[in-house]
C-alpha positions as CSV (number, residue, x, y, z in Angstrom):
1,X,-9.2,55.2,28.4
2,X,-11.0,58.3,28.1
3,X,-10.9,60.7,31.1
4,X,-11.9,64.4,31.6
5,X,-9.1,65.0,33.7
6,X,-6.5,63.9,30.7
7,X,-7.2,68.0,29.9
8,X,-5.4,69.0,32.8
9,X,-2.6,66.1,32.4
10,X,-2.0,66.8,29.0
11,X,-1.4,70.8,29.6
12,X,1.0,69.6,32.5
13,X,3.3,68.0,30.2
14,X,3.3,70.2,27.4
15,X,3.2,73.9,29.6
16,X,4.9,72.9,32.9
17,X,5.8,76.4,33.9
18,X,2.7,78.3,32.2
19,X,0.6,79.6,35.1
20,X,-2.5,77.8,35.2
21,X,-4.5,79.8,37.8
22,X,-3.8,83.0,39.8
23,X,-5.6,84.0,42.4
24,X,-5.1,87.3,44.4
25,X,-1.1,87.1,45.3
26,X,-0.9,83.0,44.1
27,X,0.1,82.3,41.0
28,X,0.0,78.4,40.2
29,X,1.5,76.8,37.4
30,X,0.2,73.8,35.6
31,X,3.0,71.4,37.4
32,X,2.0,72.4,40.3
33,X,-1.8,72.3,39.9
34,X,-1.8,68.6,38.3
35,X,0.6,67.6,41.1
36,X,-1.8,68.8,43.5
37,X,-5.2,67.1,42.0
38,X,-2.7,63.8,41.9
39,X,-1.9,64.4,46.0
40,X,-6.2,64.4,46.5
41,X,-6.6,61.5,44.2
42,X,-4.2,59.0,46.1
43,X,-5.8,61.0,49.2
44,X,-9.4,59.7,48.2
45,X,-8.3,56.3,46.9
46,X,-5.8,55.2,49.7
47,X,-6.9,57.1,53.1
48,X,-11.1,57.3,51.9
49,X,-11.2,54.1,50.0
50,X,-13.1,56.2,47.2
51,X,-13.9,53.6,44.5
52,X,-14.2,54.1,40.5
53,X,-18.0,55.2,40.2
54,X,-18.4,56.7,43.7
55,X,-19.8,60.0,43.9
56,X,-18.2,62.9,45.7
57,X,-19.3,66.5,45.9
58,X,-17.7,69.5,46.0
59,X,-19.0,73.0,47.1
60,X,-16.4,75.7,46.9
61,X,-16.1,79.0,44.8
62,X,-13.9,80.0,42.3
63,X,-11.1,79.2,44.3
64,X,-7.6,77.2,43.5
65,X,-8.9,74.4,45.5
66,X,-12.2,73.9,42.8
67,X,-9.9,72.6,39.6
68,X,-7.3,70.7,42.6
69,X,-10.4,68.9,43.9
70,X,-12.4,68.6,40.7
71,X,-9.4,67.1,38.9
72,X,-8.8,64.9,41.9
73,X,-12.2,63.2,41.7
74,X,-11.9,62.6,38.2
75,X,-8.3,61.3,38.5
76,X,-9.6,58.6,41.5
77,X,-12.4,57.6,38.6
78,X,-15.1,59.0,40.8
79,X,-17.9,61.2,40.1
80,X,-17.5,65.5,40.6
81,X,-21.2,66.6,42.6
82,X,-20.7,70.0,42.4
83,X,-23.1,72.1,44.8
84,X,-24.1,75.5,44.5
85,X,-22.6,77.6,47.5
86,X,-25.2,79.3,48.4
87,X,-27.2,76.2,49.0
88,X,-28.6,75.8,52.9
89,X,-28.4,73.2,54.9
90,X,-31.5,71.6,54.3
91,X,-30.5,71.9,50.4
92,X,-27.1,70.1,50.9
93,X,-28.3,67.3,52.6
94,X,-31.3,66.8,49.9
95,X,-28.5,66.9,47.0
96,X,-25.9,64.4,49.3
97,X,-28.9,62.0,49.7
98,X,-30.2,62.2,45.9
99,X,-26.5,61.6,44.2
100,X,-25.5,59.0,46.7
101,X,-22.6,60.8,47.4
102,X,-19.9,59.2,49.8
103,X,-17.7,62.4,50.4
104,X,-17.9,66.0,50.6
105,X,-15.0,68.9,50.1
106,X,-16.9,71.9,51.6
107,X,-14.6,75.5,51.5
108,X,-14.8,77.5,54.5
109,X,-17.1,80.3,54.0
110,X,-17.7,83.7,55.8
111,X,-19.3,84.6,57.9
112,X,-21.8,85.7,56.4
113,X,-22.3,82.6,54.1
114,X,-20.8,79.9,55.9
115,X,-20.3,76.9,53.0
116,X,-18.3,74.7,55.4
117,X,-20.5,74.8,58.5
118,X,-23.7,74.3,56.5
119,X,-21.8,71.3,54.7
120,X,-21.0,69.7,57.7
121,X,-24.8,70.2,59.3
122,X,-26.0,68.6,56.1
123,X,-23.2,66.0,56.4
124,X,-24.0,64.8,59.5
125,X,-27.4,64.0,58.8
126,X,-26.8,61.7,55.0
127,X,-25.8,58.5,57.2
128,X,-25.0,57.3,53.3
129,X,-22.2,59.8,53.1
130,X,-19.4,58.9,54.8
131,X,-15.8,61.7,54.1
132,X,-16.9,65.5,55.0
133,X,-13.7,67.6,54.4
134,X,-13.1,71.4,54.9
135,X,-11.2,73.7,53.0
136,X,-10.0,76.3,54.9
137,X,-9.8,80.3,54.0
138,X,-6.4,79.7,55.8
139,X,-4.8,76.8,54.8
140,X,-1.7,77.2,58.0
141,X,-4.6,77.8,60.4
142,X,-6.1,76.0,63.1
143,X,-9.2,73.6,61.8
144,X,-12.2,76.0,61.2
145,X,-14.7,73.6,62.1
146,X,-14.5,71.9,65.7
147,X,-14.5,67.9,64.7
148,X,-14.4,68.3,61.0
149,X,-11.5,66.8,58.9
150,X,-9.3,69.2,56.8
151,X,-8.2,68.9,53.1
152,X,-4.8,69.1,54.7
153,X,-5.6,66.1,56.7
154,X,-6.6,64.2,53.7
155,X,-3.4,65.3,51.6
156,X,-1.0,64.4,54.2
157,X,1.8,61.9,53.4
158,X,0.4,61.7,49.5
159,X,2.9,61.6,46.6
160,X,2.5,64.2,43.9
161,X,1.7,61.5,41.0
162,X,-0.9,59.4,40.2
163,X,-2.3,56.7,37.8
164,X,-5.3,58.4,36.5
165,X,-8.1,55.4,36.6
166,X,-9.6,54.0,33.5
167,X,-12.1,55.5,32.3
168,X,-15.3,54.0,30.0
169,X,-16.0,57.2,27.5
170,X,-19.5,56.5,28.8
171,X,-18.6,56.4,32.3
172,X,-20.2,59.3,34.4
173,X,-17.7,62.2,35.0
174,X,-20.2,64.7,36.8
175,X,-23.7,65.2,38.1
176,X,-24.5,68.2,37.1
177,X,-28.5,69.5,39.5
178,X,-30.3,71.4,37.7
179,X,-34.1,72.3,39.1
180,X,-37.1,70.7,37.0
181,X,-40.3,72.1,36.8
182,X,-41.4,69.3,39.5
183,X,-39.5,71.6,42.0
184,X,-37.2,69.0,43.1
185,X,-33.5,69.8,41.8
186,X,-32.6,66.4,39.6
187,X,-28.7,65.5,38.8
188,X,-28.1,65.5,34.9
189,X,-25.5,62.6,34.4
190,X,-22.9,63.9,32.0
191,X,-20.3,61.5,30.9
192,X,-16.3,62.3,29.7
193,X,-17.0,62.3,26.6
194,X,-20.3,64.4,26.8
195,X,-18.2,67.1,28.4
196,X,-14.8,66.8,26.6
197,X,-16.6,67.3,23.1
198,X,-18.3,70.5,24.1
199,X,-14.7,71.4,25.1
200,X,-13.5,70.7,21.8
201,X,-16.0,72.6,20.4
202,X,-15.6,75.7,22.6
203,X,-11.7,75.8,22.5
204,X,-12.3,76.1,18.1
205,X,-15.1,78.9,18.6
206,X,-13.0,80.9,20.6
207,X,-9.7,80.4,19.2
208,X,-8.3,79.4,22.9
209,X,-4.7,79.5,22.5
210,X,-1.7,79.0,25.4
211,X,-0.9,81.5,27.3
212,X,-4.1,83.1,26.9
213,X,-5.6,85.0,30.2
214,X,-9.1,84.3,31.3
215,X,-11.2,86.4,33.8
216,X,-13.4,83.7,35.5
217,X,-16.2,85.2,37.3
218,X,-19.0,82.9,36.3
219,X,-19.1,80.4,39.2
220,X,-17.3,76.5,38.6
221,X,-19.9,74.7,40.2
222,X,-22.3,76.1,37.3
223,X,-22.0,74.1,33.7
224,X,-21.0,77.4,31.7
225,X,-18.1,78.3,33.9
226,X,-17.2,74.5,34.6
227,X,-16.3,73.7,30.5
228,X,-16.9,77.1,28.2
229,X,-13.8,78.6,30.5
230,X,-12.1,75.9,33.1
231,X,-12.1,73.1,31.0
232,X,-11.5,75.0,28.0
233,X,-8.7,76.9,29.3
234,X,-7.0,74.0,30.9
235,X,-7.2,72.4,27.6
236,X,-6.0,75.2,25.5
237,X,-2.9,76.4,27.8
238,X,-4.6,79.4,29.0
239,X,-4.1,80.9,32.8
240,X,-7.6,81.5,34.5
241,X,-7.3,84.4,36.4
242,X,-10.0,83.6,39.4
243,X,-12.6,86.0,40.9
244,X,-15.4,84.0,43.7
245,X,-17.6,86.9,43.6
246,X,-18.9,89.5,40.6
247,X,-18.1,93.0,42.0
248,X,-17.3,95.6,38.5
249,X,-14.7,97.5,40.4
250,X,-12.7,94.3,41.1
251,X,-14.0,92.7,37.6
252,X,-12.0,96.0,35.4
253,X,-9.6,96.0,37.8
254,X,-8.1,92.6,37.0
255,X,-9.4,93.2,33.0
256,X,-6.5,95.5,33.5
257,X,-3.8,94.5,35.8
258,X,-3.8,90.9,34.6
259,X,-4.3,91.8,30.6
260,X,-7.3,89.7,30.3
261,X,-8.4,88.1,27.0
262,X,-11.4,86.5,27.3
263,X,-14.1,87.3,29.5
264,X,-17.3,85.3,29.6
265,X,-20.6,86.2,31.5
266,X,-24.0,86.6,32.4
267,X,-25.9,90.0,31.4
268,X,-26.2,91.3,34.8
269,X,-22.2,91.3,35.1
270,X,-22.3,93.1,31.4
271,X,-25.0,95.5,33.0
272,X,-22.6,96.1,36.2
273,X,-19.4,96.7,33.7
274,X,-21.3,99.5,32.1
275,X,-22.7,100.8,35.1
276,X,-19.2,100.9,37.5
277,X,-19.5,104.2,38.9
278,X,-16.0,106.5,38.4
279,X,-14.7,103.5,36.0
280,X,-13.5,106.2,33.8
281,X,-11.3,108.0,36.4
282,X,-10.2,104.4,38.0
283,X,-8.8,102.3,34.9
284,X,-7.1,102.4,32.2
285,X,-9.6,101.0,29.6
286,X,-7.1,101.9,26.6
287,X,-5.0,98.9,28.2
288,X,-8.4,96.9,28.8
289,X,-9.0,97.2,24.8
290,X,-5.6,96.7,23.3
291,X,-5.7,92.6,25.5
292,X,-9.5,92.0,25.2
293,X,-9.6,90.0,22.5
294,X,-13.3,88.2,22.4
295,X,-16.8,88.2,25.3
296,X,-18.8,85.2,25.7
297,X,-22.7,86.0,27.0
298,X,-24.9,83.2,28.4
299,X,-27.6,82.3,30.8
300,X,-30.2,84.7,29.7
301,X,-30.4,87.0,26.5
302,X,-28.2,89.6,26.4
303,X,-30.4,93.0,25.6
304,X,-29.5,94.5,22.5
305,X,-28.7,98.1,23.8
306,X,-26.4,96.6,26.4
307,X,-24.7,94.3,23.7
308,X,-24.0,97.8,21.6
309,X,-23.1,99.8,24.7
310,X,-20.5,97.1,25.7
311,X,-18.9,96.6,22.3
312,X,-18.7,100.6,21.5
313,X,-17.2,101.5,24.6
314,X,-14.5,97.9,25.0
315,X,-14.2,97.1,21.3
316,X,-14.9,93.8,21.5
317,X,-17.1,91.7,20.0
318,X,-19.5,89.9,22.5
319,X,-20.7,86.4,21.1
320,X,-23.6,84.8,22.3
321,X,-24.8,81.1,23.0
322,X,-27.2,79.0,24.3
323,X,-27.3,75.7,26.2
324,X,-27.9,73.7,29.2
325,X,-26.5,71.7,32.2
326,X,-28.2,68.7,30.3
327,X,-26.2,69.3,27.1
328,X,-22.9,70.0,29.0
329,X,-23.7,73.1,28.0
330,X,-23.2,74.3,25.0
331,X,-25.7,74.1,22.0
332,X,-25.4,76.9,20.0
333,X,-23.2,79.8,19.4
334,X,-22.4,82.3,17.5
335,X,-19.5,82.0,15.8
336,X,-16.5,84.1,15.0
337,X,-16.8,82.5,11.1
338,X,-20.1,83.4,10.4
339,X,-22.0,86.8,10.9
340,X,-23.3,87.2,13.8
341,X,-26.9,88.4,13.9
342,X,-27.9,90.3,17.4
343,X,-30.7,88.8,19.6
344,X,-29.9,85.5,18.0
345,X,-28.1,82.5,20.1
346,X,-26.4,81.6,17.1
347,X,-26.5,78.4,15.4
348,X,-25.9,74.9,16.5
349,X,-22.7,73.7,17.4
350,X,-20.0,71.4,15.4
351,X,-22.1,67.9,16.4
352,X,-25.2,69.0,17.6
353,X,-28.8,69.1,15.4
354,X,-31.4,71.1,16.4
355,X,-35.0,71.7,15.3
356,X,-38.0,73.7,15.8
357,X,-40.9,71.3,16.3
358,X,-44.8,71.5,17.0
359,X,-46.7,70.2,20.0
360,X,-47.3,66.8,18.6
361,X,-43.2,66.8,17.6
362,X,-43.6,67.5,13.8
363,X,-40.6,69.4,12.6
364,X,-41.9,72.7,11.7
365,X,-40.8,75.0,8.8
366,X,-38.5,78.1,9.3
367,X,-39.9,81.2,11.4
368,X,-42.1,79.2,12.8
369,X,-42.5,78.8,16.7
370,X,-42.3,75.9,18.6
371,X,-40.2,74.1,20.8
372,X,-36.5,73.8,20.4
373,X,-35.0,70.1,20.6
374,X,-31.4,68.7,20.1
375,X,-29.3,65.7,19.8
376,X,-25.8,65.0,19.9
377,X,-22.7,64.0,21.8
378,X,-22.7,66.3,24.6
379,X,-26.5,64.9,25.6
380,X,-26.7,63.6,28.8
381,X,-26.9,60.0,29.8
382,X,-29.8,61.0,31.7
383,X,-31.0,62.2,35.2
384,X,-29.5,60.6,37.5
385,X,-32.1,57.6,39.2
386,X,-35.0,59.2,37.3
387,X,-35.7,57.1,34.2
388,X,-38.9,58.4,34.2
389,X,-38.2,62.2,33.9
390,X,-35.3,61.2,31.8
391,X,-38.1,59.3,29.3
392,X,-39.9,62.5,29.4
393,X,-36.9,65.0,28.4
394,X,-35.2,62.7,25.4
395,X,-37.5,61.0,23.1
396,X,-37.0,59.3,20.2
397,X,-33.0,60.7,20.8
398,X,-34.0,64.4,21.0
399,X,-34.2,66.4,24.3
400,X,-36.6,68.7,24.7
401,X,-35.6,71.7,26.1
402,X,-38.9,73.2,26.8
403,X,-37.7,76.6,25.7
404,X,-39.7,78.1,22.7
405,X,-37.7,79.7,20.1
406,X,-38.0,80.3,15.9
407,X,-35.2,79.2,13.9
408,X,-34.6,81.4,10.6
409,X,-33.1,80.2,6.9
410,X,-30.0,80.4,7.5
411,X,-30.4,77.9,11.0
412,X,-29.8,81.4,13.5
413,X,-31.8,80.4,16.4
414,X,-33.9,82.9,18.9
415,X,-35.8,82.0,22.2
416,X,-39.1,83.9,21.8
417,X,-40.4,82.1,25.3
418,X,-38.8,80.1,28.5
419,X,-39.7,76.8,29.9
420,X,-43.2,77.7,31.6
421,X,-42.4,80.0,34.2
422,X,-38.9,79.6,35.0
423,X,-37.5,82.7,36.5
424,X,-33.6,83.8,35.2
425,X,-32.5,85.8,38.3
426,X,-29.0,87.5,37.9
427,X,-28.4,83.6,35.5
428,X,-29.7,81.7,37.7
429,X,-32.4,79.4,36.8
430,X,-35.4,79.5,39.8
431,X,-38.2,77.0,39.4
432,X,-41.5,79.0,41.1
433,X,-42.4,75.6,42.0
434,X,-39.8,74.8,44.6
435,X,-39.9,78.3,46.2
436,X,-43.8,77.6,46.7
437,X,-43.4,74.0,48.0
438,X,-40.7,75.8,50.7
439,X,-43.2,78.9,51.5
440,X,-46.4,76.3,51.8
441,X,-44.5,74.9,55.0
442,X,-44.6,78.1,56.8
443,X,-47.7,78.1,59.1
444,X,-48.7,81.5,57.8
445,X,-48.9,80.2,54.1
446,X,-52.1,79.1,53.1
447,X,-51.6,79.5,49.0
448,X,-48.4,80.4,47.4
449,X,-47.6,81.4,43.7
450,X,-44.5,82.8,42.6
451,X,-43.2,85.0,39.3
452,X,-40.5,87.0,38.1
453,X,-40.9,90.8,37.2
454,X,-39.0,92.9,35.7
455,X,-35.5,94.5,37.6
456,X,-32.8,96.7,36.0
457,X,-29.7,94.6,37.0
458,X,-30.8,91.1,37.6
459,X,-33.2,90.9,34.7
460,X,-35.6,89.6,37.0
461,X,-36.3,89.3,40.7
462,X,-38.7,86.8,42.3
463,X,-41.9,87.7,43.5
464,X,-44.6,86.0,45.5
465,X,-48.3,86.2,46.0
466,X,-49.4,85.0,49.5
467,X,-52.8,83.8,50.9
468,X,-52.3,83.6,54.2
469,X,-53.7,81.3,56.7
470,X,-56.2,83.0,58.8
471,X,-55.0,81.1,62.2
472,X,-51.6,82.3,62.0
473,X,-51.2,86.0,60.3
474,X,-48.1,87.2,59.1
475,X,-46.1,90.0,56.9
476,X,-44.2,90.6,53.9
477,X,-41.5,91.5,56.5
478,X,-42.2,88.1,57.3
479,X,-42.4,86.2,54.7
480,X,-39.0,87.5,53.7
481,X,-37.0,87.1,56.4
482,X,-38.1,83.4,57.2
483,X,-37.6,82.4,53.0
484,X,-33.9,84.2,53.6
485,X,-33.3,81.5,56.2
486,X,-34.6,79.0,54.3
487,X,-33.3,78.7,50.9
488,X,-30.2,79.8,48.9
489,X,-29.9,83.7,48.1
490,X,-30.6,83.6,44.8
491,X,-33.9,82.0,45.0
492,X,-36.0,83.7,48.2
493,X,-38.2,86.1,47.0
494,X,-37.8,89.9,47.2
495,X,-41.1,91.1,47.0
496,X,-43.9,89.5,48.7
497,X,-47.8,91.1,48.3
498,X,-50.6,89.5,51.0
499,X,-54.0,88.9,49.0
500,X,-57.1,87.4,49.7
501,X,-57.3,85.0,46.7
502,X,-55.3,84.3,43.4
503,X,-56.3,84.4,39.6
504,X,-57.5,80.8,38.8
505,X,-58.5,79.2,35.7
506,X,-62.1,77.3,35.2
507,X,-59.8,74.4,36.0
508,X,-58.5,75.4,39.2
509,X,-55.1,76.2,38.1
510,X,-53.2,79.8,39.4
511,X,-53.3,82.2,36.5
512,X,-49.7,83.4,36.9
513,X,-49.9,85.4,33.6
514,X,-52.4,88.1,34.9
515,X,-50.0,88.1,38.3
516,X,-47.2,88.9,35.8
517,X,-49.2,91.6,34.1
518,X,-49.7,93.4,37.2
């Protein structure tokens, strides 16, 4: 047997009464966090009938109920679907349908992004799903959504222990959606043992040792907070000290009260550490040093001035890596053995290999540019019913990544280009693609193409170029406030510019290169 949620298992025998995860004023041990997942496995298996193999998502932030949930899933032998929560409604249901899910744990919301409401819209339209639960913000309250089972419910009248299913080592653990340049988000099908190797690996590179602290900011649902910190941390003994949203006041704030080793981001959220207005005056950044023992950055290169700014003024070393939600993620890093060289990802993990190749897939020689490709044990099994796109991404054994880098002597790799025109907004991937297919269904949307350019704290903001339709004319204004209604936060676009025609090639095809250099 090989399961994912052994980690958690494991850590509950051998550090009962370490804390596991704190959150504001709770502080949960490692007892009492496996007890928990064990109460939602016989939950799913005995009251849902949730079989080995089923699918079952999971949109929540980084709350206590994410690891009780995720765990729970994998203890049942099920498969964790984790959603992004700022998906809408329309979103959800697309992602319930595509992964075949049979359940879904939504958490509450706000009121100003309402997770569980939007779950249960989406719910109620998959007829192929069949379990919505909601998490509530107040767990001793009344239900928060009128006809919509509780966690609580689902718990009730469980015992705290469980025997975790058998497990293949091939078997799916979780679907992982990551957007493809087709514009349609697919599910990258990792398996236990895809996942729990790049724990391995990550738990060695960053000397993870029990009863270290953990500032987890970077969201669960995404692959580098779900195994470079909560399934690294869970397997090395550490407490992961839980914050849902990135604010910098609250971020240094808890770097201090809770004596924070490791900290792991995205450059925006090294941007806003630098930047926290009257930091200075608020915390005690002596005491922030002496704990702070090592940085992870990931999503999106780090710039160089902000990498020295942040080391000069915490004394830490920031280390920087490189993957994807197709290689569970991790594929290189930088590592605490080796010199580190700034700019660089770092080199490729215990495991993986990695090459520079040409277009026609030649290996090509060192400093040369091309596209990067790896193989190795934390690969995917694939995207999930898509053999096709899956044929496309792994030949011959390597995946190609898409990403354009050089690789030097000494194997340091750096990412001169991205995949076409992905856009990295704030670390979050956005495919220009599915933003246009969305604004081509508003009637005022004739022609459609979308960029990034430049912004000081997100890296990049999204930007689109409209034609409009003559019949129905519209506004920036508009356009902004219908995409706002229409897709997750991260991904509407910002800026919007009406023009009368677009850049095209001899072929037909939108010249988004001369959009960028405007």
């Amino acid at each position: 047997m090989l399961n994912l949620s052994t980690i958690l298992e494991t850590s509950a025998r051998n550090y009962p009464h370490q804390e596991a995860v704190v959150f504001r004023d709770r502080r949960i041990t490692y007892e009492e966090l496996n007890a928990a997942a064990n109460i939602v496995a016989n939950g799913l298996t005995e009251t849902a009938g949730i079989k080995p193999g089923d699918k079952v998502a999971l949109s929540c932030p980084n709350l206590p109920y994410f690891p009780i949930v995720y765990y729970g899933i994998l203890k049942a032998g099920a498969v964790v679907v984790p959603l992004n929560v700022l998906l809408k409604e329309r979103e959800i249901a697309y992602h319930l349908r595509d992964s075949d899910a049979k359940a879904v744990f939504a958490f509450e919301g706000t009121a100003e992004l309402p997770i569980g409401e939007s779950a249960w819209k989406a719910f109620n339209q998959v007829d192929s799903c069949e379990h919505y639960w909601v998490m509530p913000a107040n767990p001793e309250g009344p239900p928060p959504i009128e006809g919509a089972p509780t966690i609580k419910d689902l718990m009730e009248e469980h015992m705290p222990w469980f025997q975790t299913v058998d497990t293949d080592p091939n078997d799916t653990a979780v679907i992982l959606y990551t957007s493809g340049t087709t514009g349609q988000p697919k599910g990258a099908e990792l398996s236990h043992t895809n996942i729990l190797t790049n724990v391995f690996v990550m738990r060695d590179l960053v000397k993870a040792a029990p009863g270290d602290k953990q500032l987890v900011v970077l969201p669960l649902f995404h692959s580098f907070g779900q195994t470079v910190q909560m399934n690294t941390g869970f397997m090395a003994g550490n407490t992961l000290v839980l914050l849902p949203r990135f604010e910098a006041d609250e971020a240094l704030a808890l770097l201090e009260k809770e004596e924070i080793n490791f900290f792991a981001g995205v450059p925006t959220m090294y941007w806003g550490l630098l930047n926290c207005k009257g930091a200075e005056e608020k915390y005690d950044f002596e005491k922030i040093k002496k704990n702070l023992r090592i940085c992870g950055s990931g999503g999106a290169s780090l710039p160089l001035e902000d990498l020295r700014k942040f080391e000069e003024k915490f004394e830490v070393t920031i280390l920087e890596g490189y993957g994807l939600s197709e290689t569970s993620p991790v594929v290189t890093f930088n590592s605490l053995e080796r010199p580190r060289k700034p700019g660089s990802i770092g080199t490729a993990v215990w495991g993986v290999d990695i090459n520079i190749v040409a277009e026609d897939g030649c290996p090509l020689a060192a400093e040369e540019v091309g596209e990067l490709v790896m193989r190795g044990p934390n690969l995917m099994k694939g995207y999930y019913n898509r053999p096709e796109e899956t044929a496309k991404a792994i030949r011959d054994g390597w995946f190609h990544t898409g990403d354009i880098a050089r690789m030097d002597e000494e194997g340091y790799v750096y990412i001169v280009d991205r995949v076409k025109d992905m856009i990295i907004r704030g670390g979050f991937n956005v495919y220009p693609r599915e933003i246009e297919e969305v604004l081509l269904t508003h009637p005022g949307v004739s022609m459609a193409a979308v960029v990034g350019v430049p912004h000081e704290s997100h890296g990049e903001e999204i930007k689109a170029y409209i034609v409009p339709d003559p019949k129905h004319p519209t506004t920036p204004e508009e356009i902004i406030a219908w995409s706002k209604e229409n897709m997750a936060s991260y991904k509407y676009p910002r800026f919007v510019e009406i023009c009368q025609d677009l850049p095209m090639s001899a072929t037909g095809k939108i010249l988004k290169r001369e959009l960028r250099d405007q």
